[in-house]
C-alpha positions, -999 to +999 in steps of 0.1 A: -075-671+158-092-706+160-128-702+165-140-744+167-171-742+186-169-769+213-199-792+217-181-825+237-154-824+267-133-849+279-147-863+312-122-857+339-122-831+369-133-798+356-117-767+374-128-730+362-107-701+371-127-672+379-120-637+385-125-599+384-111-582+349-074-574+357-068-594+383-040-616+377-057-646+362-047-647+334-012-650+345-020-675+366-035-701+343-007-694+319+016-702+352-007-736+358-007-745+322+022-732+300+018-740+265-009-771+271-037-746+264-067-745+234-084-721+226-120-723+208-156-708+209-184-712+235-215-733+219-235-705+201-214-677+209-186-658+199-166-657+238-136-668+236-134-699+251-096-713+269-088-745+282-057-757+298-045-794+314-035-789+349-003-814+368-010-816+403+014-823+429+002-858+434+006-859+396-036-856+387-043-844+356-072-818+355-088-795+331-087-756+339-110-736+324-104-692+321-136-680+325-140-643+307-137-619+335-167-605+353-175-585+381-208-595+387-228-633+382-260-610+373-243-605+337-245-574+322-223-579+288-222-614+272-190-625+287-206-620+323-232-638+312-211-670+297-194-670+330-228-669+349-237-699+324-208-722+329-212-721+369-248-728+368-242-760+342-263-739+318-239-731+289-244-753+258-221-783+255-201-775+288-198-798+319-206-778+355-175-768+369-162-795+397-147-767+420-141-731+411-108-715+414-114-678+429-087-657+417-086-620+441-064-590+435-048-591+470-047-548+473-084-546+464-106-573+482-127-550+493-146-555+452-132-588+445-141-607+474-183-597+460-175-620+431-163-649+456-195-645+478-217-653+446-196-682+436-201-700+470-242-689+471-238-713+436-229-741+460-201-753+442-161-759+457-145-733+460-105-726+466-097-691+464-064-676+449-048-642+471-032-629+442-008-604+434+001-608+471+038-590+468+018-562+455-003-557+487+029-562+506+045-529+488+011-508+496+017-519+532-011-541+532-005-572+552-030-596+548-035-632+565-044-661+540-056-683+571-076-654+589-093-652+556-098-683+550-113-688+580-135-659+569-149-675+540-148-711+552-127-724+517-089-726+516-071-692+505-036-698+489-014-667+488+000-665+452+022-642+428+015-653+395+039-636+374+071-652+394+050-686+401+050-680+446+025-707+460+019-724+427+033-757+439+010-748+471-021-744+452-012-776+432-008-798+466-040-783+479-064-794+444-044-829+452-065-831+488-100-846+480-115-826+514-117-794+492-140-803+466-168-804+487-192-770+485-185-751+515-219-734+537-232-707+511-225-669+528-261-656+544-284-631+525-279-621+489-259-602+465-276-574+480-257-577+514-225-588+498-213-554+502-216-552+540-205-588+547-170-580+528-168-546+547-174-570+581-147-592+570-124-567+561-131-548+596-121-581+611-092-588+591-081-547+600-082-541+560-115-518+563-098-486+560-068-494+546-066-469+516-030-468+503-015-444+476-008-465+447+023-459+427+002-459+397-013-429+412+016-408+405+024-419+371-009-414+362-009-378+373+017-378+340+003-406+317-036-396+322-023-354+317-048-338+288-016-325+271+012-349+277-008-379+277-017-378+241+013-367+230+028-397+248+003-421+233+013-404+196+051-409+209+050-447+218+024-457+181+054-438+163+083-454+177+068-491+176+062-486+134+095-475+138+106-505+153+087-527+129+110-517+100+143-508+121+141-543+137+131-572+118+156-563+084+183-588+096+155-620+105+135-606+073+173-611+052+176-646+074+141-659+063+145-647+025+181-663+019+166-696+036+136-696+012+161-687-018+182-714-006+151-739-006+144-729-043+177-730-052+181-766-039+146-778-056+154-756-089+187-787-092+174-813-074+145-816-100+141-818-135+123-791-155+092-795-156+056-789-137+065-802-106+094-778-101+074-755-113+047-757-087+075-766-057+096-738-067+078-707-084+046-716-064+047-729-031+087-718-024+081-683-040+042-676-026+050-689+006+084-675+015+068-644+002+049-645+030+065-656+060+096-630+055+073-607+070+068-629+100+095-609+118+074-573+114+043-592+127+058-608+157+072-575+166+040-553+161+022-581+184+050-581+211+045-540+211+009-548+218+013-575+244+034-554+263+014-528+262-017-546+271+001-565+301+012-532+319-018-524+321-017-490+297-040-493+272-068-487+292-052-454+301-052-449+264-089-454+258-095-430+289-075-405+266-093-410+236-124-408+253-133-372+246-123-376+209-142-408+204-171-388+219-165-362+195-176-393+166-202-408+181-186-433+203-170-438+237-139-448+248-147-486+255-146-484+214-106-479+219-098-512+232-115-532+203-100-510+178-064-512+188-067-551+185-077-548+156-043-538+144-030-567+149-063-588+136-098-573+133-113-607+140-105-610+179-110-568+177-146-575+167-151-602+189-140-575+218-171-553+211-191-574+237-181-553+260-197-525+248-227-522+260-249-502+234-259-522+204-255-492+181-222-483+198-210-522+188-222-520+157-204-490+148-172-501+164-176-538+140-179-514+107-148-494+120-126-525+127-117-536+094-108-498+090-079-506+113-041-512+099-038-550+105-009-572+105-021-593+072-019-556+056+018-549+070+037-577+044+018-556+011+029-521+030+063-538+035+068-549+002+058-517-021+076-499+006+106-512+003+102-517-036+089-477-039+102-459-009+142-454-004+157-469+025+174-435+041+169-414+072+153-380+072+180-357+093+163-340+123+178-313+146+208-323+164+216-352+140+187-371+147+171-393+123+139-410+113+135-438+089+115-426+060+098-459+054+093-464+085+073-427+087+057-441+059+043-473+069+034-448+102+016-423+075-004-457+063-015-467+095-032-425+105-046-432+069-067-460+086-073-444+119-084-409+101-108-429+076-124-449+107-128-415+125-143-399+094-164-431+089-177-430+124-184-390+123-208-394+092-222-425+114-228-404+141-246-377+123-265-403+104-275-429+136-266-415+169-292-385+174-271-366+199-269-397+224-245-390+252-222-415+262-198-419+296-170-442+301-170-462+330-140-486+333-116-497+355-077-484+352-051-512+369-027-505+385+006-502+360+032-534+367+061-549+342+049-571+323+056-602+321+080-622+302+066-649+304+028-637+297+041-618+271+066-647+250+036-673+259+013-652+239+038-648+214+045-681+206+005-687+204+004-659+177+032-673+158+016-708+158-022-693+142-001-672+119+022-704+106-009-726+106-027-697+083+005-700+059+003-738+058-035-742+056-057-711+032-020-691+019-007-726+010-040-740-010-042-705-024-006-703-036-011-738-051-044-724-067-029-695-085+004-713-095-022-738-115-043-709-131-009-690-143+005-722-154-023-735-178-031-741-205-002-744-224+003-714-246-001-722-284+025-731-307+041-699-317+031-675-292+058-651-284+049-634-248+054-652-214+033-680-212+014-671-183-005-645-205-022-672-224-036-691-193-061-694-169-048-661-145-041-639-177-076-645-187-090-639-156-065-605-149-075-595-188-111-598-180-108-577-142-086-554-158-116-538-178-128-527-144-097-520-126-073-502-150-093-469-141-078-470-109-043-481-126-044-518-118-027-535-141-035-576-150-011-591-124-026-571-095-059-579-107-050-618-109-033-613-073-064-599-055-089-624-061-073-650-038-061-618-019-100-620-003-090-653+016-066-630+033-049-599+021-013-616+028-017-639-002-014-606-026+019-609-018+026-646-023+001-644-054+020-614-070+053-637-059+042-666-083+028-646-112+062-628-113+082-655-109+062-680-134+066-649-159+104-640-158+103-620-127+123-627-095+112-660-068+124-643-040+107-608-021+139-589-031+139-599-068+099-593-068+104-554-053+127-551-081+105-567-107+075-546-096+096-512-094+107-517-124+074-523-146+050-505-121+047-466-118+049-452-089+010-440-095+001-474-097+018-484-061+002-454-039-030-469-057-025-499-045-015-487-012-045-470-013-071-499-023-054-517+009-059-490+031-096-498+028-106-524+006-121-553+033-097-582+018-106-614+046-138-633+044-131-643+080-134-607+092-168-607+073-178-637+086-169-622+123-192-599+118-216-623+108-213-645+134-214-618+163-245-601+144-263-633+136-268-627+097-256-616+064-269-578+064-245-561+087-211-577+070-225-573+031-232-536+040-200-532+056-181-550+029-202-529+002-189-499+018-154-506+020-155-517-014-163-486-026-143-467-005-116-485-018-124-478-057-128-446-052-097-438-031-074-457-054-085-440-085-082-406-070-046-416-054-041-427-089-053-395-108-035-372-086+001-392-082+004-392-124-009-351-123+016-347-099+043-365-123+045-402-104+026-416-134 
């Protein structure tokens, strides 16, 4: 994820959308925007910060601005409080919004229209977005966009995001100069918010308007303390499943293209260094990398969809009691999950927890979670170590054992973050009690468009992180395995003689305990950029000394010389072993200093030692050695 801090703006007409949590808006700037989004830091904080260019009818260009959600503008988490900051032309670096964009969840006015009457006692322009209109319609609740905005005295536009209804109305309406004038702030205070929405509603004949929600029902399944955690186990399983089972034909698509590529080079180009580096370095290290692009897009697509229908915060309201059980509550849930797919945007979620020893906790735990940098090292000694065949069920049923597996990896993380945060507990939390409050929205389909949009934003970070630190690493060590030279009459593969056999001969003293042999050692020093580049770094060590230049070839080459000891240790060091500097320096950044991420990087250091040379130990007692 980009995290530029932001200190100048274009000038132009500055629109922020603002909103309750769950209430569409999302959606709806994606529908405003489409792909002409960035994304970047608030001045001095960690909140994510997304901007978009807006087309009007009348062909104006304006900048939208996504607030972070909020219920209330007297902040009580640091995303409220950015929000509060950026209305009030308070936040560091960021113009005062030019008219404010009210996004309201149509079936539930009665709390988001609260957030409205605060953004018009700010004085700015207001236009306000009836969102998620069909939805009301299905609830039976029929409600007038004029009456209200006669109500509120600003325009009301009734919209459904997801299938774009009274876009094109809401971009014809920011086109007519009359609306971005402030409208007469609401009487009283927040105080009196409350009643002056229930007056509104009684006017409008919403005030008692209590529908049973369809979400209602399917809860009474999802949210059951039996079913519902079996259900949760149920869908985790299948998606690791899926993440094997349905990215081996675009995996076997991306490694015959990179083979091709070398292939090409290997007879376009004359032997010597430069074919070297294009083919056994950047071709090999690289390709070795983006095969698994297929697994990661489809682990993130399982998340998104999730996300969007509005499930996983059923899933933290399961958790709850067991989170309790280790100290924590089930708001921890939320950043955890994301931090399967990256722990960075998972730490930066803690905000919303409330209690500083809570977030702290939760930060330590992250990097404890199976990301998707770890899933092309699981991949590859997977497929190199583990056979690709199906365990038979009853009634003919079967599971893929490498797929059960990767699954096994992934409750290796989530068991060492719960036994990590039950010695916490015992050692920091002093019996504090802890409720979840949160709200649970009401289940939809998700999106297509929401969901391929966030996609194709995930696939550009990832193939920016393969062209930019994977690439300069891969060139890095392709130059330290390649020189010097080895002397006149040396018999052994010339990379043992240079720069990376030194360097793996000199780690190995401390790492053949844990059966590391010098290659591995080489591969996971410029593994700490990001754990990926093992991969592409054990790719051009094997390649530059006889091995294969393709995934495929390097499985084989490391099955064959490897033990299968050495591969659960490795599986094991990965498991915990906090491989990114840019998770540390998340951690720095949302702390404010060096002694939270050095502790929590000590930790997992030695976690990772010490797991590995026990997985080690046991595998070659067993008879794996």
């Amino acid at each position: 994820m980009q995290t530029a801090v932001v200190h100048v703006h274009p000038a132009g007409p500055l629109l922020a959308l603002l909103g309750n949590p769950n209430c569409g808006k999302t959606a709806l700037f994606n529908r405003l925007t489409g792909s002409r989004q960035k994304v970047a830091n608030y001045a001095g904080v960690t909140v994510e910060r997304v901007e978009g260019r807006l087309a009007t009818a009348g062909g104006r260009v304006l900048r939208l601005l996504d607030l972070p959600g909020a219920y209330s503008l007297y902040p009580r988490s640091p995303d409220e409080r950015v929000t509060r900051d950026v209305l009030m032309g308070h936040a560091a670096g960021e113009k005062r919004p030019d008219l404010v964009l009210c996004v309201v969840d149509a079936a539930n006015l009665r709390r988001h229209l609260k957030l409205v009457m605060a953004a018009l006692r700010l004085g700015l322009p207001c236009v306000v977005a009836l969102n998620m209109a069909d939805r009301a319609e299905r609830l039976g609740l029929a409600v007038d966009a004029e009456a209200l905005a006669a109500e509120l005295g600003v325009p009301v536009v009734r919209t459904v995001a997801t299938s774009g209804e009274g876009i094109d109305a809401l971009r014809a309406l920011l086109d007519d100069r009359g609306h971005w004038a402030p409208a007469p702030p609401p009487a009283g205070d927040e105080s009196t918010d409350a009643e002056h929405v229930q007056a509104i509603l009684k006017r409008l004949g919403l005030a008692d308007a209590l529908p049973e929600e369809p979400s209602d029902r399917i809860d009474a399944w999802v949210l059951h303390p039996v079913l519902g955690p079996l259900l949760l186990a149920l869908l985790l399983f299948l998606m690791f499943q899926a993440v094997f089972a349905w990215a081996e034909a675009p995996m076997g698509w991306i490694e015959a293209g990179a083979a091709w590529a070398g292939g090409q080079l290997a007879a376009a180009l004359p032997d010597g260094w430069l074919r070297s580096l294009l083919v056994d370095g950047i071709v090999a290290g690289v390709g070795g990398v983006l095969v698994f692009l297929p697994q990661i897009m489809i682990l993130f697509g399982f998340i998104l969809v999730l996300e969007d229908s509005g499930y996983l915060p059923r899933a933290a309201y399961l958790l709850d009691r067991m989170m309790g059980g280790l100290g924590l509550s089930g708001r921890s849930f939320i950043p955890l999950l994301s931090s399967f797919a990256c722990a960075i945007p998972g730490i930066m979620a803690t905000r919303t927890i409330a209690d500083p020893r809570d977030r702290l906790v939760t930060m330590a735990l992250a990097p404890l979670m199976t990301c998707s940098a770890r899933l092309p090292v699981y991949a590859l000694l997977i497929g190199a170590f583990v056979p690709a065949r199906d365990l038979a069920l009853a009634g003919g049923v079967g599971i893929g054992l490498q797929g059960l597996v990767l699954f096994g990896l992934y409750v290796a993380g989530i068991a060492s973050a719960a036994a990590v945060a039950w010695v916490l507990k015992h050692a920091t939390a002093r019996g504090a009690v802890r409720t979840l409050m949160m709200e649970l929205p009401s289940y939809h389909w998700p999106d297509a468009r929401n969901v391929l949009l966030g996609l194709w934003q995930r696939l550009v970070i990832f193939l920016r992180r393969v062209g930019g630190v994977i690439l300069v690493m891969t060139v890095a060590i392709w130059f330290l395995a390649s020189f010097p030279a080895p002397p006149a009459g040396a018999t052994g593969p010339a990379i043992e003689t240079s720069f990376a056999g030194m360097l793996g001969g000199a780690l190995q003293t401390v790492l053949a305990p844990i059966g590391f042999d010098w290659q591995i050692s080489v591969a996971l020093v410029p593994a700490m950029a990001a754990r990926e580049i093992v991969v592409s770094s054990l790719a051009t060590v094997y390649a530059l000394g006889g091995g294969g230049d393709d995934v495929t070839q390097l499985a084989a080459a490391i099955a064959s010389q490897w033990s299968l000891a050495t591969a659960l240790a490795l599986l094991a060091w990965f498991v915990f072993a906090p491989q990114c500097v840019s998770t540390l320096a998340a951690i720095r950044r949302e702390t404010g200093g060096w002694k939270v991420p050095l502790a929590v990087a000590g930790y997992l250091f030695v976690l990772a030692y010490v797991a590995a040379g026990i997985t080690y130990h046991v595998a070659r007692a067993l008879g794996a050695g």
